[in-house]
RODO-2510 file (C-alpha; in nm, 4 decimals, decimal comma):
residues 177
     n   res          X          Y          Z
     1     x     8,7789    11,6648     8,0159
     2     x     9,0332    11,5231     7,7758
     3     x     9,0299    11,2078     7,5907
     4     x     9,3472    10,9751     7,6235
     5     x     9,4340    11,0648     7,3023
     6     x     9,4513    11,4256     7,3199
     7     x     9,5991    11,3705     7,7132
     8     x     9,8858    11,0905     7,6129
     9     x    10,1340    11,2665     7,7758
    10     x     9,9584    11,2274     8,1377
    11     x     9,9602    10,8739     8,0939
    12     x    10,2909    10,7919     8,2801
    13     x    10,3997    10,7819     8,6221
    14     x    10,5231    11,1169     8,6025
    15     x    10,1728    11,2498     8,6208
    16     x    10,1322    11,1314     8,9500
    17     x    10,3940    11,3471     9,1372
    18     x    10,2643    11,6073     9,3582
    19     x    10,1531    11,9329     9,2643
    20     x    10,4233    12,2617     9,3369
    21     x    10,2824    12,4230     9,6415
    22     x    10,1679    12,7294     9,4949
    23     x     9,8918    12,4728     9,3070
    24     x     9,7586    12,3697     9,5807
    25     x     9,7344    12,5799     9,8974
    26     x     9,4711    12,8090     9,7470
    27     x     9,2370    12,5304     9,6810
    28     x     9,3745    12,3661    10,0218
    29     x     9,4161    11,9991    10,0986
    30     x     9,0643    11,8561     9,9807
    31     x     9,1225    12,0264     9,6580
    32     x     9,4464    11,8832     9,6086
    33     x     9,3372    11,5083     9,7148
    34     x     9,0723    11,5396     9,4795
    35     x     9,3064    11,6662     9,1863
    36     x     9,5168    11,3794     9,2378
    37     x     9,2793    11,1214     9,2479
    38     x     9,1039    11,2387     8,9113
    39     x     9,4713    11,2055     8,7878
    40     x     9,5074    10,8975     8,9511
    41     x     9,1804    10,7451     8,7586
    42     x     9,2668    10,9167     8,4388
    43     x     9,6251    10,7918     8,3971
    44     x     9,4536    10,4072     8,4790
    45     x     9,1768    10,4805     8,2138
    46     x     9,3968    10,6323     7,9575
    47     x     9,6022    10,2233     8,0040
    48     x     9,9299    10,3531     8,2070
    49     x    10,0921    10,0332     8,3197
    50     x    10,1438    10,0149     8,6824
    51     x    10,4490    10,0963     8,8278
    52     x    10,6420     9,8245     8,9871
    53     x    10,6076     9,9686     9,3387
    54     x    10,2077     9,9186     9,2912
    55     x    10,2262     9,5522     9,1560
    56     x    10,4367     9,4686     9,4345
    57     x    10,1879     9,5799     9,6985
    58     x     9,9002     9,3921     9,4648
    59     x    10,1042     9,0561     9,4370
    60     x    10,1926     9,1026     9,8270
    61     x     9,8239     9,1328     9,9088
    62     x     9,7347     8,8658     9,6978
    63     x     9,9764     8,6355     9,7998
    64     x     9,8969     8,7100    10,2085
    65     x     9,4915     8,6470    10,0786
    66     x     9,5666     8,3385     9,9162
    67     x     9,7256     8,2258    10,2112
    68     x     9,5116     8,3283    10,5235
    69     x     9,1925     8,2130    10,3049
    70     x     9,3264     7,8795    10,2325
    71     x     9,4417     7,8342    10,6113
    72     x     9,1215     8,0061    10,7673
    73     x     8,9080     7,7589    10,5172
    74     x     9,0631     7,4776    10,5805
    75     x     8,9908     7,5003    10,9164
    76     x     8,6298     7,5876    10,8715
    77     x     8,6065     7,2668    10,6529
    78     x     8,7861     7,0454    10,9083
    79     x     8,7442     7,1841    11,2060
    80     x     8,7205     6,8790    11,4254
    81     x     9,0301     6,7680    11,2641
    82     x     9,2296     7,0700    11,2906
    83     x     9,1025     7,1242    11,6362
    84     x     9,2022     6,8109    11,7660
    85     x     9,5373     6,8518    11,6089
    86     x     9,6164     7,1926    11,7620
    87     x     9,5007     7,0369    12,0979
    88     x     9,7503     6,7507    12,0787
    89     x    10,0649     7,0076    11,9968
    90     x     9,9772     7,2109    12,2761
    91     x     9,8783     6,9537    12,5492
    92     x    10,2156     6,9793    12,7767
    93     x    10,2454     7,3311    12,7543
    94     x    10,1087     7,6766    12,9705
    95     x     9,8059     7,7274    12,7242
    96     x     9,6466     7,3758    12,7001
    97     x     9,3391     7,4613    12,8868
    98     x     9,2506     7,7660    12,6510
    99     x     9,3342     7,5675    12,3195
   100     x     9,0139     7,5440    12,1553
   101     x     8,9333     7,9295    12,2407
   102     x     9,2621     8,0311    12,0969
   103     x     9,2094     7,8103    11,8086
   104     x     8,8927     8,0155    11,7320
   105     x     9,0732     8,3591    11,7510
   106     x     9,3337     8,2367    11,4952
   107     x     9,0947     8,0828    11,2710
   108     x     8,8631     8,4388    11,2944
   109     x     9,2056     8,5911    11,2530
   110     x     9,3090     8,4208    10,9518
   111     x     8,9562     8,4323    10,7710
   112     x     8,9530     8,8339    10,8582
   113     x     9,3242     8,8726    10,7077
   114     x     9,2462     8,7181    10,4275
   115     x     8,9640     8,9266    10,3242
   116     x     9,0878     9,1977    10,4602
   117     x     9,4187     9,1406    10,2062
   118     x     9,1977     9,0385     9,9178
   119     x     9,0059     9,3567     9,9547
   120     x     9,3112     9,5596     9,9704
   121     x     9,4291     9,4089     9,6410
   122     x     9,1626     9,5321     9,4453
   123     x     9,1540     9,8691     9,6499
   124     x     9,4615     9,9022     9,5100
   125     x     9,3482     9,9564     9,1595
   126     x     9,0778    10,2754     9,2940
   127     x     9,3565    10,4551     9,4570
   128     x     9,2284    10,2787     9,8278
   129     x     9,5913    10,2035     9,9522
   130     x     9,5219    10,2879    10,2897
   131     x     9,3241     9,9245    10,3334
   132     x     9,6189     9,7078    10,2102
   133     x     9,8220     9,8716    10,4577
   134     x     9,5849     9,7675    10,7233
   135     x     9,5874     9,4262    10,5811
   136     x     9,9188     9,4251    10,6069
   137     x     9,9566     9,5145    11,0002
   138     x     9,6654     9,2437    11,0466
   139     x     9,8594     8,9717    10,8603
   140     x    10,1802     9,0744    11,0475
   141     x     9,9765     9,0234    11,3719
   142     x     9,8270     8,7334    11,2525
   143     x    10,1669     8,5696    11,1725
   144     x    10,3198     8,6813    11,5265
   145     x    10,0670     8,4764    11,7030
   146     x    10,1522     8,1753    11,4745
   147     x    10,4887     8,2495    11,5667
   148     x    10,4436     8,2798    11,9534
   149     x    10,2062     7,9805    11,9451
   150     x    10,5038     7,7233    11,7862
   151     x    10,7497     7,9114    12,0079
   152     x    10,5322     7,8108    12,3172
   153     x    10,4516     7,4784    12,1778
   154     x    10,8250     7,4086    12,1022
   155     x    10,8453     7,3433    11,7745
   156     x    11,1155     7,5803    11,6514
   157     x    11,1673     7,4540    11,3252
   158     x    10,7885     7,5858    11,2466
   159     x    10,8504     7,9182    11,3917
   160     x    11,1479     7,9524    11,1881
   161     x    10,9029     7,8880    10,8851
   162     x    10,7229     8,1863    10,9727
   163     x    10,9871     8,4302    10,9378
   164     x    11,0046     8,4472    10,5769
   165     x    10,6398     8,5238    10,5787
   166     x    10,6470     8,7634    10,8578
   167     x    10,9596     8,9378    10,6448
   168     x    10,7185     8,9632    10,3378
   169     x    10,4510     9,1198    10,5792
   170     x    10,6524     9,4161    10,7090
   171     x    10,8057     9,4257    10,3152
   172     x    10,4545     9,4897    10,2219
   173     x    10,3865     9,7432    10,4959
   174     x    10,7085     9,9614    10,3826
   175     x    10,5605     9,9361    10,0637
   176     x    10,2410    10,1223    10,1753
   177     x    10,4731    10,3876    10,3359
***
């Protein structure tokens, strides 16, 4: 074990580029996960700056959080309110009966995605990636049922609102690639 003093020169993205094969197949795949995580850790701990790839996933994740949290809360706080207005954009249309059940899933939805982003976020600083690229597919979901619902409900100028965010979704999912 190294300080970062004596190991300076790990402390760059560099470090983080797979190991040649003949590194790693003797020690097979476990080996080599492990080896890469320890860099991982010891390029954060020696102060590397994170590459711009990795803040964009954070700020995406962060952003989605921010967003399904808020939504998903307010909700929770007004519920009557936001229940009753759901109810009276969807009263001439196929779904009208099932309102207040659908209004559930989305607001379970929401909540979920928004955790699910915020954990991903910090995830993302102990080399979890694999959970902000779930959160991402879940707030990608999440935003093509908002999408379907103003699409059924008619209001096109609301589903066109939800394309920027659905583009940022699938951005952040390509980003988890």
């Amino acid at each position: 074990a190294h300080s970062c003093r004596e190991n300076r020169k790990n402390c760059n993205s560099h470090d983080l580029k797979p190991l040649p094969i003949e590194d790693r197949t003797p020690a097979g795949p476990q080996s080599y996960r492990k080896n890469r995580l320890s860099r991982r850790m010891a390029s954060l701990s020696c102060g590397m700056e994170m590459i711009p790839r990795e803040i964009a996933r954070v700020l995406i994740l962060v952003f989605f959080a921010v967003l399904f949290l808020q939504s998903g809360l307010d909700k929770i706080i007004d519920f009557d309110g936001n229940r009753a207005y759901i109810k009276s954009v969807f009263e001439k249309t196929l779904p009208a009966r099932i309102v207040s059940i659908l209004f559930i899933v989305l607001l379970v939805l929401e909540v979920t995605t928004g955790v699910a982003c915020a954990l991903g976020a910090a995830g993302s600083f102990f080399s979890q990636p694999a959970l902000g690229k779930w959160a991402m597919v879940l707030a990608a979901v999440c935003l093509i049922q908002l999408f379907a619902g103003l699409r059924i409900a008619h209001d096109y100028q609301g589903a066109a609102a939800i394309v920027p965010y659905f583009l940022a979704a699938v951005l952040g999912i390509l980003l988890h690639a």
